[in-house]
C-alpha positions in Angstrom: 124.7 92.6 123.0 124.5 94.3 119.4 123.0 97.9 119.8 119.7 97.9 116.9 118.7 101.0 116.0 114.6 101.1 115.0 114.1 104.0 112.5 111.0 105.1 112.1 107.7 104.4 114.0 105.3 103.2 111.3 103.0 99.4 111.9 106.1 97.2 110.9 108.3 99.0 113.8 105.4 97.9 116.5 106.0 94.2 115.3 109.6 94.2 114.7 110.5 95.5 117.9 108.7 92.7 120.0 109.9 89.8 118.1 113.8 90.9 119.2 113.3 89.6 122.8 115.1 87.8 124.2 118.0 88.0 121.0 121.1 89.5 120.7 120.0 93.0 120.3 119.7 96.0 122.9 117.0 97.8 120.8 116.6 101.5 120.5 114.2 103.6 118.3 114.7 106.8 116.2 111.8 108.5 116.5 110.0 112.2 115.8 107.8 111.1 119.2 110.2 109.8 121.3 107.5 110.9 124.5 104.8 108.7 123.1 106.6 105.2 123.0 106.4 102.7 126.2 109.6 100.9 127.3 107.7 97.9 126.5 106.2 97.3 123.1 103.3 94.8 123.3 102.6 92.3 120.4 99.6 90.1 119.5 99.6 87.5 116.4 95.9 86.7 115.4 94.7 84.5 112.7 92.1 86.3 109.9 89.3 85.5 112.3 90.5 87.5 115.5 91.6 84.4 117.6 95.1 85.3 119.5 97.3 82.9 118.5 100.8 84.1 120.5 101.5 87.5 122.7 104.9 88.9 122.5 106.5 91.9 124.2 109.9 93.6 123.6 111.5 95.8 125.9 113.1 99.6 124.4 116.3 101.3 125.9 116.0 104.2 124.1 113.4 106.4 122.4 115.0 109.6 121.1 114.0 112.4 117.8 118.2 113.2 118.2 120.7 110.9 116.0 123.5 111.9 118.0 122.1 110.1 121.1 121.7 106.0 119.2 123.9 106.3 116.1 127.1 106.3 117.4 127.0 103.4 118.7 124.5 101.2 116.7 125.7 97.7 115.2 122.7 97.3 113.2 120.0 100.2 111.9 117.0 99.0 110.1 114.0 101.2 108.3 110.7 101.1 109.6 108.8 103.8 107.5 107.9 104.8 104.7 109.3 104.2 101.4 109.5 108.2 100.5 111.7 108.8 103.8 114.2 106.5 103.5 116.1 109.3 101.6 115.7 111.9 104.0 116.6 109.9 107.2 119.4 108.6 105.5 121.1 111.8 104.9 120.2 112.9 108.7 121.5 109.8 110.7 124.4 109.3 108.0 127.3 111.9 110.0 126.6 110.3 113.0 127.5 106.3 112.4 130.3 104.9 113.8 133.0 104.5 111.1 135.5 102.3 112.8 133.0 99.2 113.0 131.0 97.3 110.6 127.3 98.5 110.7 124.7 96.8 108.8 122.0 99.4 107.6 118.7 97.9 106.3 114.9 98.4 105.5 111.9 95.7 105.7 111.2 97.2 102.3 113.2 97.4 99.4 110.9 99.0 96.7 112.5 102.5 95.4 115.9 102.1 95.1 117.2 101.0 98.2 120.6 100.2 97.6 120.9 103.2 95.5 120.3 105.6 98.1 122.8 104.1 100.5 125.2 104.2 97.9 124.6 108.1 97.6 125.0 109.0 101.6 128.2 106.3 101.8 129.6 108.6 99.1 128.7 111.9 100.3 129.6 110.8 104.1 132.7 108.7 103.1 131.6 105.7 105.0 133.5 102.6 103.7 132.1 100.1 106.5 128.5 99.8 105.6 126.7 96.5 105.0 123.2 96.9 103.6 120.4 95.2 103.3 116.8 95.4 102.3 113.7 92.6 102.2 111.8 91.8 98.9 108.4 91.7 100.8 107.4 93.2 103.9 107.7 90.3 106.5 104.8 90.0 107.9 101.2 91.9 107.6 101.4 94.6 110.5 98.9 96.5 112.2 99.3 99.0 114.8 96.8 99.1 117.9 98.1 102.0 120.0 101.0 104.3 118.8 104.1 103.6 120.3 102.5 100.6 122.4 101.3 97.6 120.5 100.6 96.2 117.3 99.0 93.6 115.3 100.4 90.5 113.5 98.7 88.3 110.9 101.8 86.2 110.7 104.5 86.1 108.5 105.3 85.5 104.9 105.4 81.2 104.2 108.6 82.7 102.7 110.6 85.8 102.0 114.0 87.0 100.1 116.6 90.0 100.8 119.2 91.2 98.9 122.0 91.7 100.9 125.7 93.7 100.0 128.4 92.5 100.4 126.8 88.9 99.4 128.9 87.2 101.6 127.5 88.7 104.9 124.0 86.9 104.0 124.7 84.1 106.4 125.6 86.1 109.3 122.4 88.9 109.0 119.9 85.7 108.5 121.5 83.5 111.7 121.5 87.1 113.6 118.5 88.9 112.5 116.1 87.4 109.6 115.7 84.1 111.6 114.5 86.0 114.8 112.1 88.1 113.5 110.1 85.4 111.6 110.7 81.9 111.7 111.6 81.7 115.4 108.4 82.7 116.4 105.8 81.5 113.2 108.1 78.1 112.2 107.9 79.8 108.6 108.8 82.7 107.0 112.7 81.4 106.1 114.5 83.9 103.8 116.3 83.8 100.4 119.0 85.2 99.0 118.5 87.8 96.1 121.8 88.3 94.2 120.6 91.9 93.4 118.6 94.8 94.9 117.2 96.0 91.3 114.9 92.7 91.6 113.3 94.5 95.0 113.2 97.8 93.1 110.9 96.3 90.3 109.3 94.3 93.2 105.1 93.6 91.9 103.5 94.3 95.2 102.7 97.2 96.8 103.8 99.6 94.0 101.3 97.5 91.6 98.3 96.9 94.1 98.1 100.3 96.0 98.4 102.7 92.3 96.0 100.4 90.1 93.7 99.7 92.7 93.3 103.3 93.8 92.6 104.1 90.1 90.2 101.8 89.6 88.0 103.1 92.7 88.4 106.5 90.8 86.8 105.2 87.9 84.4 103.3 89.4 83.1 106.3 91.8 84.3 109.6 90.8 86.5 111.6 92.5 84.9 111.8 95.9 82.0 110.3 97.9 79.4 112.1 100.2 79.5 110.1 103.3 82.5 108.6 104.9 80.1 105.3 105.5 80.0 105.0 101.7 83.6 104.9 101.5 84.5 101.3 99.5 86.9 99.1 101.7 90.3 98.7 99.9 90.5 95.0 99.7 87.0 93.3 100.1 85.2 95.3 97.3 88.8 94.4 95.2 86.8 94.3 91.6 87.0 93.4 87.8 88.2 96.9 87.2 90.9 96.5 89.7 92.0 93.3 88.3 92.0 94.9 84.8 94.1 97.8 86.0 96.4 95.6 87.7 96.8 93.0 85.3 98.1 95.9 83.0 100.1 97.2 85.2 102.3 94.0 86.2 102.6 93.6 82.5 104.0 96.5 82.1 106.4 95.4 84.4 106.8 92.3 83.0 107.7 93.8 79.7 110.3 96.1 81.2 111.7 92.9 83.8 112.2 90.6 80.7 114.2 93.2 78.5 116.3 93.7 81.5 117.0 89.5 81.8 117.8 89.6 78.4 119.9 91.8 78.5 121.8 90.5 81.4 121.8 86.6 80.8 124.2 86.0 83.6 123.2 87.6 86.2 120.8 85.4 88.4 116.9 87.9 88.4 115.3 84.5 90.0 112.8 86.8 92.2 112.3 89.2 89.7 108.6 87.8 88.6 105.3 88.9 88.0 102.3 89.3 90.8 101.0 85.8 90.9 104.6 84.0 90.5 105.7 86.8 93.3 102.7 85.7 95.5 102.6 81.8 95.2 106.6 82.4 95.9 105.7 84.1 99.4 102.2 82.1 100.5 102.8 79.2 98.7 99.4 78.8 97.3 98.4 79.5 93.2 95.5 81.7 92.8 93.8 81.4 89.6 93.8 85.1 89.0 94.8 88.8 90.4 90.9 89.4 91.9 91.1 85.9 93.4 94.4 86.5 94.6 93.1 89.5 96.6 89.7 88.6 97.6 90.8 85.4 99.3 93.2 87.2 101.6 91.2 87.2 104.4 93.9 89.6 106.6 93.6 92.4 104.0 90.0 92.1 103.8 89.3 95.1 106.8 92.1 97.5 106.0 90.2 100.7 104.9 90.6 103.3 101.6 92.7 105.7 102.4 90.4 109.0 102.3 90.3 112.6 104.0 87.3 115.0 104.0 87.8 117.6 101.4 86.6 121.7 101.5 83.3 121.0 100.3 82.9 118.3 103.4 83.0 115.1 101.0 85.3 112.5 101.2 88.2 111.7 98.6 91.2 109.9 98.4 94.5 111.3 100.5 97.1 112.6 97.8 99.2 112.6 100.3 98.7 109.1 102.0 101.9 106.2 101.0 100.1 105.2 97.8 100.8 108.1 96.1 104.3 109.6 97.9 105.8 105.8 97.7 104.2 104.0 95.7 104.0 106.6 92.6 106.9 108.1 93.0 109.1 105.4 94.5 107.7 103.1 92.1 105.8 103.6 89.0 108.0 106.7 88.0 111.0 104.2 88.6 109.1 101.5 86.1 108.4 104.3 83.7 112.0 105.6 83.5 113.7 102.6 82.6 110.7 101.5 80.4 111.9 105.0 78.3 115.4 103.7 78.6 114.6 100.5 77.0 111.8 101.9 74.5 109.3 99.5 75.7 105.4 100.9 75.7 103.2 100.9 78.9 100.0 101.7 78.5 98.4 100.9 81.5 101.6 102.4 83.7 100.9 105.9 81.5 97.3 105.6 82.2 97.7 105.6 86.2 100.6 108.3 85.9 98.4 110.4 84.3 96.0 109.8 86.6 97.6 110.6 89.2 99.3 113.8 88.6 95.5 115.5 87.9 94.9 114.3 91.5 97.7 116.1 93.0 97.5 118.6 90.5 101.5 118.4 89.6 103.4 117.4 86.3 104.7 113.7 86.0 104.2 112.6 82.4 103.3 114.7 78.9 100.9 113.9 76.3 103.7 112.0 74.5 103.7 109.8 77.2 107.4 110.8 78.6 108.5 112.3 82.4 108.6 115.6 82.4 112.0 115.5 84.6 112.6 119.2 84.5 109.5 120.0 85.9 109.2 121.9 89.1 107.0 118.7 90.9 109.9 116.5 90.0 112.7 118.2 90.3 111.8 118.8 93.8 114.3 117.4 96.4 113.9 113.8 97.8 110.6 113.6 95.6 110.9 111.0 93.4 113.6 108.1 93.3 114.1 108.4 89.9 117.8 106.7 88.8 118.5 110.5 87.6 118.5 112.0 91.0 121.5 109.7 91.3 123.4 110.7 88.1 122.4 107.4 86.0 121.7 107.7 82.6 121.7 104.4 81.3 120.0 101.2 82.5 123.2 99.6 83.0 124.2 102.4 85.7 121.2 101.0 88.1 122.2 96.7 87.5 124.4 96.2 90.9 
């Protein structure tokens, strides 16, 4: 048995840890509640109309807040939070890994720099053994039911990729781990090879579709609403406004992906594509637009706008929720740095920048449309992923 260290307790780590039954891994979880997790973790897989379509249960030998207690001895560790703490855990569970082993170290995310930030604590910690990993897409669409007792599963992706490093331990992570979590159970949900993490950075999901759509309900409604009841749902009210936003957005993108192919003709950026290419890769199905693409997902269609009541008893969106703390920060500030780099305009990227740094009242971006890197908001430790918290200057220093 391979010891498999959970970190983190967010709705991926309630699906993940049931589908490892029954596989090579004794499975422990690093945790800030290790008193509110069973020792079994209960699964259910619907389809989009609430019919149960498999029950799965995995089995925990360890729930503890203290790294000293599951590090030492873990073969694998893999991220189950979010984006924004991936820094932060890193640098606490970093001393304690073994280093006379190899030790595979991944995330079911890899927006914000991933392999960056490992590359920071294997410096600072002088650990030489590390085998990383992170997924392009989250692999399936995870709810959780109870904390720390079951979760939800729509299924799978039709198909995913990971970036893995050293390439030529690929094989051995996708026999041992990618294969179990996915197509074991679903029969889909197989998993590429991605030559390079900086195609995961500039992935075109979450850190397009959370930022333009939370805009565009800004725009549409104001600032806050009076009732929690009239509260818009995120996905099924998914309008031209959104599509507009989000359209701009992953062009943006686009603009800043294509400069960087061009500028690197050999290296292979084969998942490195724009939203609807991105989505037909993973569901295997073309949608004739953005709003279609979103409107027709039927399991995103009851996930709810991420508000909290304000002073004044109104409701408004949380500044503090993922959207913002990943997905801005982790994300679009990422886009927007190595857009400056390569002198390529974003309009629409400026637009929701600026945007959201009246929300949280902070400084992101000036009038002339540049980060403000020396000011207090982002110069604030483990705020921002920015490639200048790692010393990079140039483009070329983030291409691994």
């Amino acid at each position: 048995m391979k010891q498999l260290v959970v970190c983190g307790g967010g709705n991926s780590a309630h699906t993940l840890i049931p589908l490892l039954n029954d596989s090579i891994f004794n499975v422990s979880i690093y945790t800030s509640r290790p008193e509110q997790w069973a020792n079994t973790i209960e699964l259910e897989w619907q389809n989009p109309s609430g019919e149960v379509m498999g029950r799965y249960s995995g089995k925990l030998s360890k729930a503890s807040s203290n790294p000293q207690e599951l590090f030492p001895n873990a073969d694998y560790v893999v991220f189950c939070m979010p984006v924004h703490k991936y820094r932060v855990a890193l640098y606490e569970i970093a001393p304690y890994l073994n280093r006379d082993k190899p030790i595979v170290l991944g995330t079911v995310y890899g927006q914000g720099g991933w392999n960056w930030m490992v590359d920071e604590v294997c410096k600072k910690f002088n650990l030489n053994n590390i085998i990383s990993f992170s997924f392009g897409l989250i692999p399936w669409v995870s709810r959780m039911l109870e904390y720390g007792h079951k979760g939800l599963t729509y299924g799978c992706m039709s198909e995913n990729y990971a970036a893995v490093y050293p390439h030529r331990y690929f094989e051995q992570i996708n026999n041992e781990f990618f294969n179990q979590i996915c197509y074991r159970w679903f029969g889909k949900g197989k998993v590429d090879q991605s030559d390079n993490f900086i195609s995961l950075t500039l992935s075109v999901d979450n850190q397009i579709i959370h930022t333009a759509r939370c805009y565009a309900l800004h725009k549409q409604y104001g600032r806050t609403w009076s009732r929690l009841e009239d509260v818009p749902l995120f996905y099924r009210t998914f309008d031209d406004t959104a599509a507009h936003l989000m359209h701009g957005l992953d062009y943006d993108y686009s603009k800043i992906r294509e400069t960087i192919k061009l500028l690197y003709p050999n290296k292979n950026f084969k998942h490195m594509v724009d939203y609807l290419t991105l989505e037909y890769f993973s569901h295997k199905y073309w949608s004739k637009d953005i709003k279609d693409s979103i409107l027709s997902s039927q399991t995103l269609h009851s996930i709810k706008t991420p508000v909290v009541a304000n002073a004044q008893g109104s409701w408004e969106i949380d500044e503090n929720h993922r959207f913002f703390l990943d997905d801005i920060y982790y994300g679009n500030c990422i886009a927007k740095w190595m857009a400056e780099q390569l002198n390529i305009e974003t309009p629409t990227l400026d637009e929701i920048l600026r945007w959201a740094q009246s929300v949280r009242g902070e400084l992101i971006i000036d009038d002339k449309n540049h980060l403000i890197l020396n000011s207090p908001d982002l110069a604030t430790s483990f705020k921002h992923g920015i490639p200048t918290v790692y010393g990079f200057k140039t483009i070329l220093d983030c291409i691994d």
